[in-house]
C-alpha positions as CSV (number, residue, x, y, z in Angstrom):
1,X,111.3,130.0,165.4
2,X,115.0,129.0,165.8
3,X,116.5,125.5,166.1
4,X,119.7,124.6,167.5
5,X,121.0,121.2,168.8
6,X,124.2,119.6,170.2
7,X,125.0,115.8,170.7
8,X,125.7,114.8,174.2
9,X,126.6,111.3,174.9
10,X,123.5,109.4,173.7
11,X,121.0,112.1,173.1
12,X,120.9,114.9,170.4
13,X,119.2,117.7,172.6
14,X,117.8,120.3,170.6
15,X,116.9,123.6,171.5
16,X,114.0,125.7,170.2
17,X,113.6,129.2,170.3
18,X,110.4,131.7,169.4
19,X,106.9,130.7,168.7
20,X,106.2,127.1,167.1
21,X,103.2,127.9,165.3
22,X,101.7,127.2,161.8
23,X,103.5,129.1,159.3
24,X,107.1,127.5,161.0
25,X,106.0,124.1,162.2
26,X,106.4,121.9,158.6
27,X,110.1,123.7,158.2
28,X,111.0,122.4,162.2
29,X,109.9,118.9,161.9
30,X,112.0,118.6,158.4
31,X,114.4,119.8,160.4
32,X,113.8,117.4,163.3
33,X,113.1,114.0,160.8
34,X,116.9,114.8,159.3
35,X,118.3,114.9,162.4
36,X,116.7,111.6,163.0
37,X,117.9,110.2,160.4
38,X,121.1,111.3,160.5
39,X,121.8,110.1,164.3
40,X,120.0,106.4,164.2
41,X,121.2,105.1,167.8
42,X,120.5,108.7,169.4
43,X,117.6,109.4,171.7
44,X,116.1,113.3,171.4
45,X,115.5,115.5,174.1
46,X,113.9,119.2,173.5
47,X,114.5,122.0,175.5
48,X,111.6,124.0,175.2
49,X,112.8,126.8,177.5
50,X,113.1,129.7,175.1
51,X,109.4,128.8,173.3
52,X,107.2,131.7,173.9
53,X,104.0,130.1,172.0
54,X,102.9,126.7,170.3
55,X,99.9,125.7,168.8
56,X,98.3,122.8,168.1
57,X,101.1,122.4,164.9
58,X,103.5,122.2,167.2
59,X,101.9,119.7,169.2
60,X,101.9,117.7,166.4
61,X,105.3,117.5,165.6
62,X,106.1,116.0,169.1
63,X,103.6,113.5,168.6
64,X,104.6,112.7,165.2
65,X,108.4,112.8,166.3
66,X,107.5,110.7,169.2
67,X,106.1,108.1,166.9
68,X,109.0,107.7,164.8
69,X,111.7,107.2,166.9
70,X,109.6,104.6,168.9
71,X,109.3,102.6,165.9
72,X,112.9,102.5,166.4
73,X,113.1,101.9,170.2
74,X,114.5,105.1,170.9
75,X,113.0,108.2,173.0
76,X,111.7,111.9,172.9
77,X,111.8,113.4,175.9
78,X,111.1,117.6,177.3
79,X,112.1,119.7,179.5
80,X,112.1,123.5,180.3
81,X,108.7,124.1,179.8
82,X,107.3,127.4,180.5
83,X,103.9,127.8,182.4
84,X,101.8,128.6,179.1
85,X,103.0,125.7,176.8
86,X,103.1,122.9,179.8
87,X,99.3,124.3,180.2
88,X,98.8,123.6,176.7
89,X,100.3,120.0,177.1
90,X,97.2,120.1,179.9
91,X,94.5,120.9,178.0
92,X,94.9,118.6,175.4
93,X,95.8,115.7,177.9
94,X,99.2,114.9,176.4
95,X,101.7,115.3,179.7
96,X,101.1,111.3,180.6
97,X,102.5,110.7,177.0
98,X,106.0,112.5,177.4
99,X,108.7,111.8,179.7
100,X,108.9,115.8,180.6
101,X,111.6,116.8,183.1
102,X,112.0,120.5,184.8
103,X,115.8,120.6,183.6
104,X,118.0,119.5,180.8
105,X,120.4,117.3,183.2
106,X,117.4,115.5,184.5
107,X,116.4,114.4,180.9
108,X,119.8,114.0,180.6
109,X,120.1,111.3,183.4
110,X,117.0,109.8,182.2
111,X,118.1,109.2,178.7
112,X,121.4,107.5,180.2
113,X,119.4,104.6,181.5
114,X,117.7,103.8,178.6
């Protein structure tokens, strides 16, 4: 699992590459919570384009993310997802709890009137 992320006017997007699975899911949301904290007026947006697999871990982490920058009146948004981790979003009944968007520039345009 790879993470990479740019600023863009309000919004740190970050992008996550590979499988989000156990054995990598404490080492991404460390990774996550410092960016957090080191961007306190920025919404998040994840680009989960280039995710080939998540488990329930990574699940998690969104929640748990999700959480901590609503304490804070800020959002986490999605987009980009493939058919096999929006279906895991499904099954577990999590899709009405994200703002998830089919492309970056519409999460984009989202975050912007927030």
């Amino acid at each position: 699992m790879e993470l990479n992320s740019k600023k863009t006017g309000n919004a740190i997007i970050i992008y996550l590459q590979g499988r989000l699975d156990v054995h990598l899911s404490a080492d991404i949301e460390k990774e996550i919570n410092k960016l957090i904290t080191n961007e306190p007026a920025c919404h998040f947006l994840l680009n989960l384009k280039d995710v080939e697999y998540m488990s329930s871990s990574g699940l998690r982490i969104f929640v748990s993310t999700m959480r901590i920058l609503k304490e804070s009146k800020r959002k986490l948004v999605l987009c980009n997802m493939n058919n096999a981790v929006k279906k895991i979003f499904e099954v577990v009944e999590l899709t009405d709890m994200f703002d998830i968007f089919n492309s970056e520039n519409e999460a984009l345009e989202f975050l912007k009137k927030v």
